[in-house]
Biopython code that builds the backbone (N, CA, C, O; Angstrom):
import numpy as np
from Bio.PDB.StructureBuilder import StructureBuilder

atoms = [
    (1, "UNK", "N", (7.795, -19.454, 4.109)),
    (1, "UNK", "CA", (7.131, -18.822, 2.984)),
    (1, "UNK", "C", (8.179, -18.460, 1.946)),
    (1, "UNK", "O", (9.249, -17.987, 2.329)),
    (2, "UNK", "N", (7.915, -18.672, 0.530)),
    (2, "UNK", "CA", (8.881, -18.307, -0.500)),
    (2, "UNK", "C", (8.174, -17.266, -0.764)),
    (2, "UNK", "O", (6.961, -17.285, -0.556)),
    (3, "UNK", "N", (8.754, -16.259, -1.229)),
    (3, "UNK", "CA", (8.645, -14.860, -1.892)),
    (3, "UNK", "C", (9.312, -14.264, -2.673)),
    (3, "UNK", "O", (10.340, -13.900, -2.101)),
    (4, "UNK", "N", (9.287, -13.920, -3.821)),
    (4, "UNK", "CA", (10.038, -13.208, -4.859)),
    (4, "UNK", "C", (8.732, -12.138, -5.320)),
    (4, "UNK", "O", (7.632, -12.403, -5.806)),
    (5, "UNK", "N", (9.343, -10.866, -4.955)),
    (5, "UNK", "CA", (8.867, -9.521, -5.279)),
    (5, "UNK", "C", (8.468, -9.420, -6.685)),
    (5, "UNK", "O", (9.357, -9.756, -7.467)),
    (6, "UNK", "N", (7.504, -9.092, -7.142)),
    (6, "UNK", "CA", (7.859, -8.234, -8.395)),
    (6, "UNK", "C", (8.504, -7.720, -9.081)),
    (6, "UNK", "O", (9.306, -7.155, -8.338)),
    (7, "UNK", "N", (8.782, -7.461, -10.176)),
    (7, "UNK", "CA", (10.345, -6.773, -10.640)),
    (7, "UNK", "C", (9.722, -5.491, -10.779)),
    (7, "UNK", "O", (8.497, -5.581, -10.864)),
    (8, "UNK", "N", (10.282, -4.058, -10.841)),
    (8, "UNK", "CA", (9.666, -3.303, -11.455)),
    (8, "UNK", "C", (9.427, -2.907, -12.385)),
    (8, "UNK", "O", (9.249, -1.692, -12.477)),
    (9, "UNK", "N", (9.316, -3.705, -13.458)),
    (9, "UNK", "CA", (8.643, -3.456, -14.747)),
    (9, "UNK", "C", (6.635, -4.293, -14.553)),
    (9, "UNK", "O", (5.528, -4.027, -15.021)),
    (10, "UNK", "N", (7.229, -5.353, -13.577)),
    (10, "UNK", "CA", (6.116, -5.631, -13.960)),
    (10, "UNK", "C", (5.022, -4.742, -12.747)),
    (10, "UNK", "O", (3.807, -4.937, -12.756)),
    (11, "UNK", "N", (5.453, -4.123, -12.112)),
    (11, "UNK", "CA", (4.952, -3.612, -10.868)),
    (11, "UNK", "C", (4.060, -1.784, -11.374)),
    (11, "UNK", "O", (3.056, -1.188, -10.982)),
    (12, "UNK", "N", (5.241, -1.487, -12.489)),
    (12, "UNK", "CA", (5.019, -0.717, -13.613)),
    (12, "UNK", "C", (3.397, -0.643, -14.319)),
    (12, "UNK", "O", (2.489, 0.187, -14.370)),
    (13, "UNK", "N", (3.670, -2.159, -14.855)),
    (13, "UNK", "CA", (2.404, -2.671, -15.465)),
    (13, "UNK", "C", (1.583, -2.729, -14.924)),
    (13, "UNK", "O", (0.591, -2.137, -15.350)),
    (14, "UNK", "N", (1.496, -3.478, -13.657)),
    (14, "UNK", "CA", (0.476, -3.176, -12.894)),
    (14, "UNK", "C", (-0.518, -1.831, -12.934)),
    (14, "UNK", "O", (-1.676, -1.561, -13.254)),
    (15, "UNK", "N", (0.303, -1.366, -12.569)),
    (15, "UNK", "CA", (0.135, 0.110, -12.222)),
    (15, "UNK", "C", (-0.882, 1.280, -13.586)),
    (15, "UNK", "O", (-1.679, 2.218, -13.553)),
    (16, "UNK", "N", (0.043, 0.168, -14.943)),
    (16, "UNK", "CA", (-0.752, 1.198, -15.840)),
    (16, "UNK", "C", (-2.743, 0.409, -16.142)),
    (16, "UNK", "O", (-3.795, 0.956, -16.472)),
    (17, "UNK", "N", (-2.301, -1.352, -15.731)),
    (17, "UNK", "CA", (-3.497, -1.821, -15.819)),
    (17, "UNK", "C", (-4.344, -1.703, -15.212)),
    (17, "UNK", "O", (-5.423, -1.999, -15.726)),
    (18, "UNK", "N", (-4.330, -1.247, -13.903)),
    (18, "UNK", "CA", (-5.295, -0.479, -12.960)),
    (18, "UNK", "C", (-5.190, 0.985, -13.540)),
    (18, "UNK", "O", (-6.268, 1.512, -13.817)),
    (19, "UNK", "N", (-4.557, 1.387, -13.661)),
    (19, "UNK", "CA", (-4.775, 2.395, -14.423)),
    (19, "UNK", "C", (-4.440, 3.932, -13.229)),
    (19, "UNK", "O", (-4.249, 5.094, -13.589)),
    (20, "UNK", "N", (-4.459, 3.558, -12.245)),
    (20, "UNK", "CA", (-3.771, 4.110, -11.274)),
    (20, "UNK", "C", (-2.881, 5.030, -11.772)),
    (20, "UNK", "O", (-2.372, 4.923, -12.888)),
    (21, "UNK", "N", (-2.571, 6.330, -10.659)),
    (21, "UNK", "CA", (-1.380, 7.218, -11.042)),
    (21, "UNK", "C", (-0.642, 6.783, -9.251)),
    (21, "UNK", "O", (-1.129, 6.170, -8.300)),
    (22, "UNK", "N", (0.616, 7.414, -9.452)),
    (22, "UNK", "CA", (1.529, 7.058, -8.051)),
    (22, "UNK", "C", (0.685, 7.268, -6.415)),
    (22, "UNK", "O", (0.689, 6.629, -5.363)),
    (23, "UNK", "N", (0.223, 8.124, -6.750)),
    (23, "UNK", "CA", (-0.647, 8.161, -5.704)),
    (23, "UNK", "C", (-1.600, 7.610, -4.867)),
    (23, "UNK", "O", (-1.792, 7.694, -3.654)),
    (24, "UNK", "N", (-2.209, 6.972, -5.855)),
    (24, "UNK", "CA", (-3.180, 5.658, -5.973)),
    (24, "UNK", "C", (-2.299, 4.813, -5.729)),
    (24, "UNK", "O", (-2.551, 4.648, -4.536)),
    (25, "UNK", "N", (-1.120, 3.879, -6.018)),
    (25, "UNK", "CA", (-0.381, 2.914, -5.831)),
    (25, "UNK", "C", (0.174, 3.004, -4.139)),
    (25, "UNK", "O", (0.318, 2.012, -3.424)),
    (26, "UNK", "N", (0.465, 4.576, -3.673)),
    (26, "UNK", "CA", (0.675, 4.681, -2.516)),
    (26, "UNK", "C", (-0.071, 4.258, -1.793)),
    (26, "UNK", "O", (0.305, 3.271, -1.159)),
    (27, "UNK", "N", (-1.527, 4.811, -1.528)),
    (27, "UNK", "CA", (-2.725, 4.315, -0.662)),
    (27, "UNK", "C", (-2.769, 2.777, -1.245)),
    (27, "UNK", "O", (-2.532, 2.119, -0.232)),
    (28, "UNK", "N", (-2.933, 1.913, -2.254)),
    (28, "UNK", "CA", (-2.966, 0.523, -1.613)),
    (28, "UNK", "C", (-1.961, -0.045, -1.932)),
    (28, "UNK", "O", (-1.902, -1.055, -2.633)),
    (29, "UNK", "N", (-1.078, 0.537, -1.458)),
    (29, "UNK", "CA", (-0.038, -0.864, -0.684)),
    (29, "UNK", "C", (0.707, -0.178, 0.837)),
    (29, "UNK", "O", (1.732, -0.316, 1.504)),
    (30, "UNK", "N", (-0.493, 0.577, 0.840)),
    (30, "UNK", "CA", (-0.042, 0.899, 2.394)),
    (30, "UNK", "C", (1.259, 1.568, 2.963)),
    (30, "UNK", "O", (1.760, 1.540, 4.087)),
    (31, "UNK", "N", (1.720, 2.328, 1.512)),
    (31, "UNK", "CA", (2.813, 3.031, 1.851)),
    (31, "UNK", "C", (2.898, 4.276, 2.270)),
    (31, "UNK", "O", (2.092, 5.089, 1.818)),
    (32, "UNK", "N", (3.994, 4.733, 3.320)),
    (32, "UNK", "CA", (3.949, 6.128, 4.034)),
    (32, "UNK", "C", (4.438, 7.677, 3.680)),
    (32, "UNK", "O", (4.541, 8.744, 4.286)),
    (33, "UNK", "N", (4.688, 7.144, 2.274)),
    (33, "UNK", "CA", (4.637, 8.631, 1.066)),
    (33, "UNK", "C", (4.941, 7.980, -0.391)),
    (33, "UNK", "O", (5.314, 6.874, -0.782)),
    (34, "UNK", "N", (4.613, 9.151, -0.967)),
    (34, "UNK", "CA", (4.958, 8.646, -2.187)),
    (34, "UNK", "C", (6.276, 8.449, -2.745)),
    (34, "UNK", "O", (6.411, 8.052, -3.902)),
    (35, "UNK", "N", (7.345, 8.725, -1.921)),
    (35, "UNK", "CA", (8.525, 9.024, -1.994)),
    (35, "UNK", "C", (8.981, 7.592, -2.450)),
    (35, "UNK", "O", (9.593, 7.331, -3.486)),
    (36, "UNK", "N", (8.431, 6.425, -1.164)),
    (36, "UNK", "CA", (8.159, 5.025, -0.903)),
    (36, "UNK", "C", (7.755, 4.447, -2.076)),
    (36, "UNK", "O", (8.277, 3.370, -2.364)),
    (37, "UNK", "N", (6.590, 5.124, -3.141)),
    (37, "UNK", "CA", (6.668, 4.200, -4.231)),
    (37, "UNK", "C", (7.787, 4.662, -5.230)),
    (37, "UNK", "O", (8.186, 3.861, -6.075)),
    (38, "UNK", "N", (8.101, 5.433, -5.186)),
    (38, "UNK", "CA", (8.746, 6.099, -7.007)),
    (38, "UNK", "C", (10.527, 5.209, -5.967)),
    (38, "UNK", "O", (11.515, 4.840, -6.601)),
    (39, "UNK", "N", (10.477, 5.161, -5.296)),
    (39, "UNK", "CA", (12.477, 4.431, -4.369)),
    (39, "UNK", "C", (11.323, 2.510, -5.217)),
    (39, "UNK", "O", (11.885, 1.746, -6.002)),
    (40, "UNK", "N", (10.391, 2.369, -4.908)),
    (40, "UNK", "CA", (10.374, 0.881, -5.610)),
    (40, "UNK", "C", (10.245, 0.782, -7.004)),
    (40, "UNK", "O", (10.581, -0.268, -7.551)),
    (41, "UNK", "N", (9.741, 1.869, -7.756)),
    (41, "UNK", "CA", (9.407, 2.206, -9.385)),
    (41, "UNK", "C", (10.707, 2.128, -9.440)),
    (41, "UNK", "O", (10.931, 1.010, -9.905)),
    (42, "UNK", "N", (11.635, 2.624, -9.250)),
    (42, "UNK", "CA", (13.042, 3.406, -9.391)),
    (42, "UNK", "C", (13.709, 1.480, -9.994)),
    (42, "UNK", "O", (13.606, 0.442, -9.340)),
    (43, "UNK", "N", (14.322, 1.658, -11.368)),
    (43, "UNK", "CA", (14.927, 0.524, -11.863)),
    (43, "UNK", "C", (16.244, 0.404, -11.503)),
    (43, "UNK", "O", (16.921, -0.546, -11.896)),
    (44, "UNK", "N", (16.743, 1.404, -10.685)),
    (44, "UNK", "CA", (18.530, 1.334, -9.957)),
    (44, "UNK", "C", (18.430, 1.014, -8.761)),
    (44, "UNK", "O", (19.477, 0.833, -8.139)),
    (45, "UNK", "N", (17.529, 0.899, -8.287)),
    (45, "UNK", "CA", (17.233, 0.642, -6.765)),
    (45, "UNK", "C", (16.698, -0.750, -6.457)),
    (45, "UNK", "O", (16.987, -1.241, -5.366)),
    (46, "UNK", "N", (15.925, -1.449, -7.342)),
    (46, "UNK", "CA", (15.532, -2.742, -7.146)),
    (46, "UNK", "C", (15.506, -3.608, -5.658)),
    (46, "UNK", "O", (16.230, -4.522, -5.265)),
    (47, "UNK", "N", (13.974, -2.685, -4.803)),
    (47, "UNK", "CA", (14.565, -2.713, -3.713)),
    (47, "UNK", "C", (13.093, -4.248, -3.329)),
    (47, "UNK", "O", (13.265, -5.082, -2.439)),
    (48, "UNK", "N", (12.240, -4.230, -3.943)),
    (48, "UNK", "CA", (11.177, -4.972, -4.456)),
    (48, "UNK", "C", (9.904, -4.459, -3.127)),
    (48, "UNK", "O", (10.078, -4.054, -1.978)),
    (49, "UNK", "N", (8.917, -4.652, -3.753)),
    (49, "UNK", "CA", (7.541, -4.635, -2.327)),
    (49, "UNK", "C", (8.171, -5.581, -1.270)),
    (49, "UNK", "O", (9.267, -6.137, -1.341)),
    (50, "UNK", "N", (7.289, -5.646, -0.317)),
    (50, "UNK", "CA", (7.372, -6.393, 0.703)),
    (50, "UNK", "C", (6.216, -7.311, 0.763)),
    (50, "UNK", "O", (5.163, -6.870, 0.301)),
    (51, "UNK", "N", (6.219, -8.174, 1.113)),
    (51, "UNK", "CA", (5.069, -9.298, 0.676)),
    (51, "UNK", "C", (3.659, -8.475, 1.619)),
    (51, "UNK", "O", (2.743, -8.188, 0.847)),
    (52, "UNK", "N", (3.476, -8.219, 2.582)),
    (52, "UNK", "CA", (2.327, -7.905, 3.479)),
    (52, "UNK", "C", (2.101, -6.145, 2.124)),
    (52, "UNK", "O", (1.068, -6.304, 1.474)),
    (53, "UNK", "N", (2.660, -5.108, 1.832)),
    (53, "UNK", "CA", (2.245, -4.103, 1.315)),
    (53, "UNK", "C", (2.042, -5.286, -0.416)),
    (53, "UNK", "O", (1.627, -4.674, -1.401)),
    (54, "UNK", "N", (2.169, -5.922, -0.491)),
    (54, "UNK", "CA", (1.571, -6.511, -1.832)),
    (54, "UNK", "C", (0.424, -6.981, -1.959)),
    (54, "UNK", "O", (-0.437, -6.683, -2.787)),
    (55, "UNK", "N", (0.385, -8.115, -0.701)),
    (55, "UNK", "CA", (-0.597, -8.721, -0.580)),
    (55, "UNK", "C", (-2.466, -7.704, 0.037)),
    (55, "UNK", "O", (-3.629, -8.109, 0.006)),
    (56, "UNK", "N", (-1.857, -6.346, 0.510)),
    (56, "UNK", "CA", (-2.753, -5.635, 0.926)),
    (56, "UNK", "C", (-3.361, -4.737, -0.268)),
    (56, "UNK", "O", (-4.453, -4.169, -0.287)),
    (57, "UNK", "N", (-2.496, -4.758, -1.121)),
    (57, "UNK", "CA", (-2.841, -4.040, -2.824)),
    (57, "UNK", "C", (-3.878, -5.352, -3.210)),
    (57, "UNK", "O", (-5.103, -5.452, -3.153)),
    (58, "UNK", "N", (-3.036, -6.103, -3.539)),
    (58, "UNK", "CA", (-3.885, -7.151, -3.871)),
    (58, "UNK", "C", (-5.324, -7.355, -3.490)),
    (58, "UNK", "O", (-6.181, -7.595, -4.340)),
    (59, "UNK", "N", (-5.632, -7.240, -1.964)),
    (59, "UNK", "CA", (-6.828, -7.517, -1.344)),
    (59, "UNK", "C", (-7.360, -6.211, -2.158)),
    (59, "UNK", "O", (-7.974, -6.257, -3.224)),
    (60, "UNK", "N", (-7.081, -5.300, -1.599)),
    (60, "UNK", "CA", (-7.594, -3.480, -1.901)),
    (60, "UNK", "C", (-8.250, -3.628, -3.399)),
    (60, "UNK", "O", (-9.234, -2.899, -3.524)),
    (61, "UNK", "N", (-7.884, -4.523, -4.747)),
    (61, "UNK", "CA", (-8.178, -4.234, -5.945)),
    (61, "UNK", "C", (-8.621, -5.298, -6.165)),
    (61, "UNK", "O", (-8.665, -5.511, -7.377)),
    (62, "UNK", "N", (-9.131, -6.423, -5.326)),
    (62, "UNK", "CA", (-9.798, -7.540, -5.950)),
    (62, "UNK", "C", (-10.952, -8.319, -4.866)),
    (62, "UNK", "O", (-11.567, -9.373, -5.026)),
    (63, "UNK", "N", (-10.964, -7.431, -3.816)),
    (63, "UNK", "CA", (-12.097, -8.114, -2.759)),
    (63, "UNK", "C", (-12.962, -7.019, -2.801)),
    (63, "UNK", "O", (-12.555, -5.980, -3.321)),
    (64, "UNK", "N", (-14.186, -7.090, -2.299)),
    (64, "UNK", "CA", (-15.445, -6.349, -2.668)),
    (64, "UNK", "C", (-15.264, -5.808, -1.478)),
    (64, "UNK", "O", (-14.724, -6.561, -0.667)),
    (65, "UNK", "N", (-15.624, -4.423, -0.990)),
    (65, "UNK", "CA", (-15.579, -3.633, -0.408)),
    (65, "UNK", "C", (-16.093, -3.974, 0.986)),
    (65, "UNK", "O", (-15.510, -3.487, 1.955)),
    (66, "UNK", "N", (-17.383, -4.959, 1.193)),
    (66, "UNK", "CA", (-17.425, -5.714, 2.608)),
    (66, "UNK", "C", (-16.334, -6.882, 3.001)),
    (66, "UNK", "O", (-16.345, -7.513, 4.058)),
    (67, "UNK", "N", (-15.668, -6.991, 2.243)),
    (67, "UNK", "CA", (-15.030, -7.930, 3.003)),
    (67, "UNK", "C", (-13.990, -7.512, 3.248)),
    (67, "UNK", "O", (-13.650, -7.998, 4.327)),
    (68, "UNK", "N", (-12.854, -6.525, 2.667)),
    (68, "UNK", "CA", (-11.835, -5.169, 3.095)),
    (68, "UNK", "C", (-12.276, -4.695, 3.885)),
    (68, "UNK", "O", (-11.380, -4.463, 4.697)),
    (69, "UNK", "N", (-13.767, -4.130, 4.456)),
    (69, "UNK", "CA", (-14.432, -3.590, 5.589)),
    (69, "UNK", "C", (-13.955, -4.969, 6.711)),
    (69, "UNK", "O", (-12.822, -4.898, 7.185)),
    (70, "UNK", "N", (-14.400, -5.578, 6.905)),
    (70, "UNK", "CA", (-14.334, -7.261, 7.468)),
    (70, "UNK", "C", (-12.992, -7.068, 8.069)),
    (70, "UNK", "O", (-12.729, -6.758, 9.232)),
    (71, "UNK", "N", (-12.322, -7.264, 7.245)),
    (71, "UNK", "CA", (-10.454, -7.305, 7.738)),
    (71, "UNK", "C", (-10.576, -6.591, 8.330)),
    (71, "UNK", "O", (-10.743, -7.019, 9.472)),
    (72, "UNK", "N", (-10.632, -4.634, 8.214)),
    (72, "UNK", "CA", (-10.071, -3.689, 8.600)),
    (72, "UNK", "C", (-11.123, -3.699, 9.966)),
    (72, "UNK", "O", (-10.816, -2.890, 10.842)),
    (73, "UNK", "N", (-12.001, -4.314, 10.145)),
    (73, "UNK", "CA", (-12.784, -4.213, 11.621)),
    (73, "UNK", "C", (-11.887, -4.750, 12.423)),
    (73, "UNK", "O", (-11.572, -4.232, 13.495)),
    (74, "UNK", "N", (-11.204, -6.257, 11.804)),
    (74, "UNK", "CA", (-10.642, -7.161, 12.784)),
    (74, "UNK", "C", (-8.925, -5.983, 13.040)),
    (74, "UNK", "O", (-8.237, -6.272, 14.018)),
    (75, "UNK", "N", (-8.706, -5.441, 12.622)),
    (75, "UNK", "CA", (-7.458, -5.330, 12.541)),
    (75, "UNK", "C", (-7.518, -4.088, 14.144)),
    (75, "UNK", "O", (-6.766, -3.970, 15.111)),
    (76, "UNK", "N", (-8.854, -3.342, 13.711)),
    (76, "UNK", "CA", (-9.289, -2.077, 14.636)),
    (76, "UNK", "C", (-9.467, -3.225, 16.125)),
    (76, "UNK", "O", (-9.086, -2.899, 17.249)),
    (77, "UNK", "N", (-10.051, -4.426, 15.829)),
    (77, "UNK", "CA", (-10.330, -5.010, 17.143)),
    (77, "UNK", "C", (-9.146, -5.507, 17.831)),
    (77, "UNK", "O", (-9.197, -5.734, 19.040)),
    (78, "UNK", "N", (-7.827, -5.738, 16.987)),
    (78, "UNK", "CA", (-6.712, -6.065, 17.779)),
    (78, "UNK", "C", (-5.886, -4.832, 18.303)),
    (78, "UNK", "O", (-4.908, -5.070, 19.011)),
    (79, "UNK", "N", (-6.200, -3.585, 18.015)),
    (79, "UNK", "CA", (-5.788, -2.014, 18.785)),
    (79, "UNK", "C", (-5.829, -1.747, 17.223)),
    (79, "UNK", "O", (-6.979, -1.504, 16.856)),
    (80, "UNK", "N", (-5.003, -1.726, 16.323)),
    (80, "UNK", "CA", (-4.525, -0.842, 15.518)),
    (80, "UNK", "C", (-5.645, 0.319, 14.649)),
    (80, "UNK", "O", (-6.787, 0.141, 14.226)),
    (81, "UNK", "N", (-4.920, 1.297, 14.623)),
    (81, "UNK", "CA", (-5.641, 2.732, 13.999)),
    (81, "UNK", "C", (-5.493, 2.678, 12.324)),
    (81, "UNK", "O", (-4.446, 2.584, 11.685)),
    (82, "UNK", "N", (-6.607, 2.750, 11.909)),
    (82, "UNK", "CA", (-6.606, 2.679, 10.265)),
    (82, "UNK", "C", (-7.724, 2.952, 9.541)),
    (82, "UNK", "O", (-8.895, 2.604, 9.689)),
    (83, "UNK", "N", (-6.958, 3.898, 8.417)),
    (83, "UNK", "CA", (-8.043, 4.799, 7.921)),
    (83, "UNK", "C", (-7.505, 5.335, 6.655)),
    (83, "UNK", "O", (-6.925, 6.416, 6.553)),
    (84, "UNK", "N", (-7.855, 4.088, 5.219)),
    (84, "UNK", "CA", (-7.524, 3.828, 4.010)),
    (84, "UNK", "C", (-7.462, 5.260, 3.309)),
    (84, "UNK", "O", (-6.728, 5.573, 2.372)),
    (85, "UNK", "N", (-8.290, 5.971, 3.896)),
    (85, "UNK", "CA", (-8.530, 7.684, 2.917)),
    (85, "UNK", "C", (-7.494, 8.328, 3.250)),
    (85, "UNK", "O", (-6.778, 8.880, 2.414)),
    (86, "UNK", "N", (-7.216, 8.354, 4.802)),
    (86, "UNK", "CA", (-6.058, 9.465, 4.950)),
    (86, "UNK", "C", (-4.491, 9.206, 4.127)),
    (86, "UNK", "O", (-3.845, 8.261, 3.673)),
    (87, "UNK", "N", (-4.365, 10.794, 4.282)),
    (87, "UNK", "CA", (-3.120, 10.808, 3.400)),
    (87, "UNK", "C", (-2.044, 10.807, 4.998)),
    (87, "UNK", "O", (-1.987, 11.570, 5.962)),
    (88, "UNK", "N", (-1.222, 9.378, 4.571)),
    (88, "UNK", "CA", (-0.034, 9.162, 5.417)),
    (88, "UNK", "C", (0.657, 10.557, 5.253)),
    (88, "UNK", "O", (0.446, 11.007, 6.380)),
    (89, "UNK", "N", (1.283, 11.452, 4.646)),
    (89, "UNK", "CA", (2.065, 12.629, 4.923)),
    (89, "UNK", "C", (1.692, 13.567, 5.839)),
    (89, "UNK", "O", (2.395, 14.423, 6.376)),
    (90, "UNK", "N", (0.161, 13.267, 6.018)),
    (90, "UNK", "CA", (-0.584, 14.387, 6.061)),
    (90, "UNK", "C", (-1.086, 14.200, 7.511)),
    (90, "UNK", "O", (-1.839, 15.040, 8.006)),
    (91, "UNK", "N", (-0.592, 12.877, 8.344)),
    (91, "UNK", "CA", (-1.416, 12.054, 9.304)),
    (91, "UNK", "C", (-1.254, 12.436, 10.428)),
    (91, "UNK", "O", (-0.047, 12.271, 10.604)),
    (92, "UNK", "N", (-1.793, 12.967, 11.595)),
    (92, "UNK", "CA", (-1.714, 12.997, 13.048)),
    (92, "UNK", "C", (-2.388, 11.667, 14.175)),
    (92, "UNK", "O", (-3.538, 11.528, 14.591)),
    (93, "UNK", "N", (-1.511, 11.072, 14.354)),
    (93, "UNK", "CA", (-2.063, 10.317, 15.634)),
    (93, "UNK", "C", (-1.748, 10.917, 16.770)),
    (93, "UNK", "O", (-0.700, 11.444, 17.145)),
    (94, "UNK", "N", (-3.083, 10.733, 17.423)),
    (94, "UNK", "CA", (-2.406, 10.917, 19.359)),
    (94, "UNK", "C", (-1.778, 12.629, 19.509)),
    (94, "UNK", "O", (-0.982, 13.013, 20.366)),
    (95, "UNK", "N", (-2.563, 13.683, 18.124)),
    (95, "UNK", "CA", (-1.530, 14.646, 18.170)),
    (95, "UNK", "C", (-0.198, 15.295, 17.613)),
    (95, "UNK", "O", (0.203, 16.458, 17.565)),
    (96, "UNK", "N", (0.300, 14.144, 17.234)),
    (96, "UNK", "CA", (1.587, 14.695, 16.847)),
    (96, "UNK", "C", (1.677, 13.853, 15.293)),
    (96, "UNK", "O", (1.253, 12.786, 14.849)),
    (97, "UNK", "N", (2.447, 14.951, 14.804)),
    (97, "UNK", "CA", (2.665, 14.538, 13.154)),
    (97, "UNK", "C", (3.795, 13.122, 13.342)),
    (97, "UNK", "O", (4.670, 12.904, 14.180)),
    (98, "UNK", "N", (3.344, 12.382, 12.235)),
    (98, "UNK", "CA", (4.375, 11.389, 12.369)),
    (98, "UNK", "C", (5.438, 11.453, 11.507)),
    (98, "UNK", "O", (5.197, 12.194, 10.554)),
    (99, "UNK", "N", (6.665, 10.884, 11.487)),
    (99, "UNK", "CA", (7.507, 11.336, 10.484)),
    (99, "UNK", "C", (7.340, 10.311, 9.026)),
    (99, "UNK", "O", (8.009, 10.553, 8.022)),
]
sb = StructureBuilder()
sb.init_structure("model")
sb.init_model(0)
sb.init_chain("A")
sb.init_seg("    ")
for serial, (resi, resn, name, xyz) in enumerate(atoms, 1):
    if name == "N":
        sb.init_residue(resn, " ", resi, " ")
    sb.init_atom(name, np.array(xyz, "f"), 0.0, 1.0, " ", f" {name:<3s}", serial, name[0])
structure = sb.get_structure()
């Protein structure tokens, strides 16, 4: 697979064309604070997305809400725990805060 990230200007843009604030950019691309987006916003750091948190923005802002349902069934049917609303900072699995 070839991949070249986004730069962050255009990741920027994105961001203002959805119209999104950082927060919003956190929840879809599946990142685990916001700390995570403003280190990829950040133009000294040029650290770029990762193709799977891109491609999951992507789905999140351009597939209709049954078929993001669809995925996220299959994903629950292979074990994994997921739950687009919660705030990752904020998250307890199994009990214990995660870092």
């Amino acid at each position: 697979m070839l991949f070249r990230s986004p730069s962050v200007a255009q990741m920027k843009q994105w961001k203002e064309k959805l119209g999104y604030y950082g927060t919003q950019m956190v929840q879809i691309l599946g990142l685990k604070s916001a700390r995570r987006w403003r280190d990829y916003a950040d133009e000294n750091k040029l650290q770029g997305i990762p193709p799977a948190n891109l491609f999951m923005a992507s789905a999140v802002v351009t597939l209709p809400q049954e078929r993001i349902d669809s995925v996220l069934e299959t994903m629950r049917e292979i074990g994994a725990l997921i739950d687009l609303d919660t705030d990752p900072e904020k998250q307890e699995l199994h009990g214990e805060q995660q870092p």
